[in-house]
C-alpha positions, 0 to 999 in steps of 0.5 A: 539546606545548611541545616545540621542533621542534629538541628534536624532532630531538634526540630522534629522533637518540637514538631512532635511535642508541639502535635501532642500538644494540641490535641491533649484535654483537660480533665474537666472532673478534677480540673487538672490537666490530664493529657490523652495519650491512648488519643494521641497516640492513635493520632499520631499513627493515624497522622503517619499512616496517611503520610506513608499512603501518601508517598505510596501513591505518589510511588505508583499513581503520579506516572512514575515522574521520579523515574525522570524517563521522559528525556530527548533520548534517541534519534528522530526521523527528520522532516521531509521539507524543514520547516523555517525557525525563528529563534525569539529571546527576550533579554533585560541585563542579561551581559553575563549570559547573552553571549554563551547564548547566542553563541550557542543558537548561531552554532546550530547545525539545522539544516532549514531556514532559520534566524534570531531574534533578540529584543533589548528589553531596555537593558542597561548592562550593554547586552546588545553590545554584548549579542553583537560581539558573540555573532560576530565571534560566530561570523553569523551577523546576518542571522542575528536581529536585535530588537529595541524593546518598546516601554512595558504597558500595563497588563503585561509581564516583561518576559512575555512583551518583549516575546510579543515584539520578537514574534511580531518581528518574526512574521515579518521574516524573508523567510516563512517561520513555521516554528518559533523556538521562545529561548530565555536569555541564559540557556545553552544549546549543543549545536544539534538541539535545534534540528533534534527539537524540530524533528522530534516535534514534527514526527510526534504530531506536537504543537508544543515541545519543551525542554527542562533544561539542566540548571546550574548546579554548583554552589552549595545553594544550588546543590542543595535546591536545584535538584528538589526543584526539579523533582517538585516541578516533576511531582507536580506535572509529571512528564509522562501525563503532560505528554498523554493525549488523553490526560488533561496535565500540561506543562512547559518549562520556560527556557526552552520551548518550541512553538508552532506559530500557526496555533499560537495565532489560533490561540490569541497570540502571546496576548492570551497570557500577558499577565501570567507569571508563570507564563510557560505553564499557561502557554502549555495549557493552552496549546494543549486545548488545542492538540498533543504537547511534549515535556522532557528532560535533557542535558544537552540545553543547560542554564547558565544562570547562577545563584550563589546565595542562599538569598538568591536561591529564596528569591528564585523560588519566591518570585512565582510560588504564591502566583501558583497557587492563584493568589489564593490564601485558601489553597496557600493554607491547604499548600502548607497543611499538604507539605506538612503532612507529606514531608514533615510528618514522616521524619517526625513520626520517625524521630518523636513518635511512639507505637507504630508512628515511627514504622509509618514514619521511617516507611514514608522517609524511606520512599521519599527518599527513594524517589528523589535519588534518580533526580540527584543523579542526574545532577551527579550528587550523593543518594545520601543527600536523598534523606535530607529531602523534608528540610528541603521541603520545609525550606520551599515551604517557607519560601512559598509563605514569603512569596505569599507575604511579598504578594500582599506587600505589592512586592510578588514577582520581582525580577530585573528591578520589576514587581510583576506578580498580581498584588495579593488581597 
């Protein structure tokens, strides 16, 4: 986060005493100001018990998400019959990524009917050129498609017109397309992920399946953030739920996921969520409505798209924070007081507090951090970068307060030189 640990105690110090403040009275008898302390102590114990009841349930009652178990682990039987693939990828100046690619999908070792299509959503970096060269590199022209894509009409996000374009494409296919695999343009597959993907999604009866794939990770913005993305997304759906028939949570993570086309026609089609922002999540509770989806972690996809800065780390964040939170200045507001309560108020009741606040404090930190070390493995950081959690949150908290102002501006959602997200009232 770039923020020193003695920063860190200053700004619990402020949180404390900006708390004891608040709730300190006068004395209306003698006209002075006389501060309650027996009451705010109490408070301040009340405040932090609640933060340490919090991160118990969130222990035991989210479906052990911190546990990152829900992963493409094992071997899958295969299909009796391999049903045929369309690969979609919807790409706007996407050159520094496209050729790792398609590289990657025109690699595959699937043993069915498959091909890729790429639409050129009006790219001015030359990515089609760049696509051209990798599937020649790969001697595999003939499975590549390049697409035109057509001008973005109104209603629509860029991302899911140009899957609309690939679909409608992939229909018209020699070959019957039983599946289609929606791929963003940064993402790299090992050579056996498209068979693995299919046989797996076949054998558990799912009509969607998704990868998490593994983020870059190496510039200090990236080691900072990535992890306590993935862990937050994990918070928020925990994997296990999403794949329970009998739990309503669904989930996908936009980069990888496969379809069976004929419930996305059973659904409306990608039109059903042209404006979504956050467009994989609303795909998966759509398909949800209809039968079993499937989320999981994996190391074998990565992505390949970097952010160096800081900035840009905040403008990935902001770019859909406050579309998921519906636009809404009231769930903004219980957002904020949630994160306080559950990432601030611990290292401040541990730091600034007085009787059994810093217990509950010290308790609540020392479980969160817990929790976050299995997600800071994966991404092969230090258990200690564990501790530095709640100024991560923080950091995500500002972002979201940022998306939510960008909104209201007319300015939410930006991505490619696009304002796509719903402006705020």
């Amino acid at each position: 986060m770039g923020v020193v640990e003695k920063q860190e105690n200053r700004n619990f110090d402020v949180a404390g005493a900006l708390y004891c403040v608040s709730v300190s009275g006068y004395n209306s008898s003698v006209g002075s100001r006389t501060p309650n302390v027996v009451n705010d102590k109490m408070i301040f114990e009340i405040t932090a018990f609640l933060a340490l009841a919090i991160w118990c349930y969130v222990a035991l009652g989210r479906g052990g998400f911190w546990r990152c178990a829900e992963r493409d682990d094992g071997i899958p039987p295969p299909p009796a019959v391999w049903p045929g693939v369309a690969v979609i990828i919807p790409a706007r100046d996407e050159a520094d990524v496209i050729g790792q690619c398609i590289g990657s999908l025109l690699g595959q070792d699937y043993p069915g009917s498959w091909s890729v299509i790429m639409v050129d959503d009006n790219s001015g970096d030359g990515t089609a050129n760049v696509a051209r060269r990798a599937a020649s590199d790969c001697d595999a022209q003939n499975r590549l498609t390049i697409i035109p894509g057509t001008a973005l009409p109104r209603g629509w996000t860029g991302k899911l017109w140009a899957l609309s374009q690939g679909i409608a494409a992939a229909r018209s296919r020699d070959h019957a397309v039983e599946y289609l695999l929606l791929s963003d343009a940064d993402i790299v597959y090992a050579p056996q992920m498209l068979r693995w993907l299919v046989a797996h999604t076949v054998s558990r009866g799912a009509l969607l399946s998704s990868l998490m794939v593994k983020l870059r990770c190496d510039s200090k913005p990236e080691r900072a953030l990535i992890p306590a993305f993935i862990f937050f997304f994990q918070m928020l759906y925990p994997f296990s739920w999403v794949n329970r028939a009998d739990r309503a949570t669904a989930a996908a993570a936009g980069g990888c996921v496969l379809v069976r086309a004929e419930t996305l026609r059973d659904i409306g089609g990608i039109e059903a969520i042209r404006d979504a922002l956050i467009d994989d999540c609303a795909l998966a509770r759509k398909f949800k409505a209809k039968g079993p989806i499937w989320l999981g972690l994996t190391a074998r996809v990565t992505s390949i798209r970097s952010y160096p800065g800081w900035s840009d780390m905040a403008q990935m964040v902001s770019r859909s924070a406050y579309a998921q939170l519906g636009y809404s200045p009231l769930r903004l507001l219980g957002a904020v007081l949630a994160l306080v309560l559950t990432f601030v108020v611990p290292p401040a009741a541990a730091l600034a507090g007085s009787g059994y606040a810093p217990l509950f404090g010290v308790g609540a930190w020392a479980i969160m951090a817990l929790l976050f070390v299995p997600t800071l493995r994966i991404y092969g950081i230090s258990p200690w970068g564990a501790v530095a959690l709640p100024a991560i949150a923080f950091a995500y908290l500002v972002f979201t307060l940022n998306s939510a102002l960008q909104s209201v501006r007319g300015r939410g959602g930006f991505w490619k030189g696009r304002f796509q997200a719903a402006r705020a009232k």
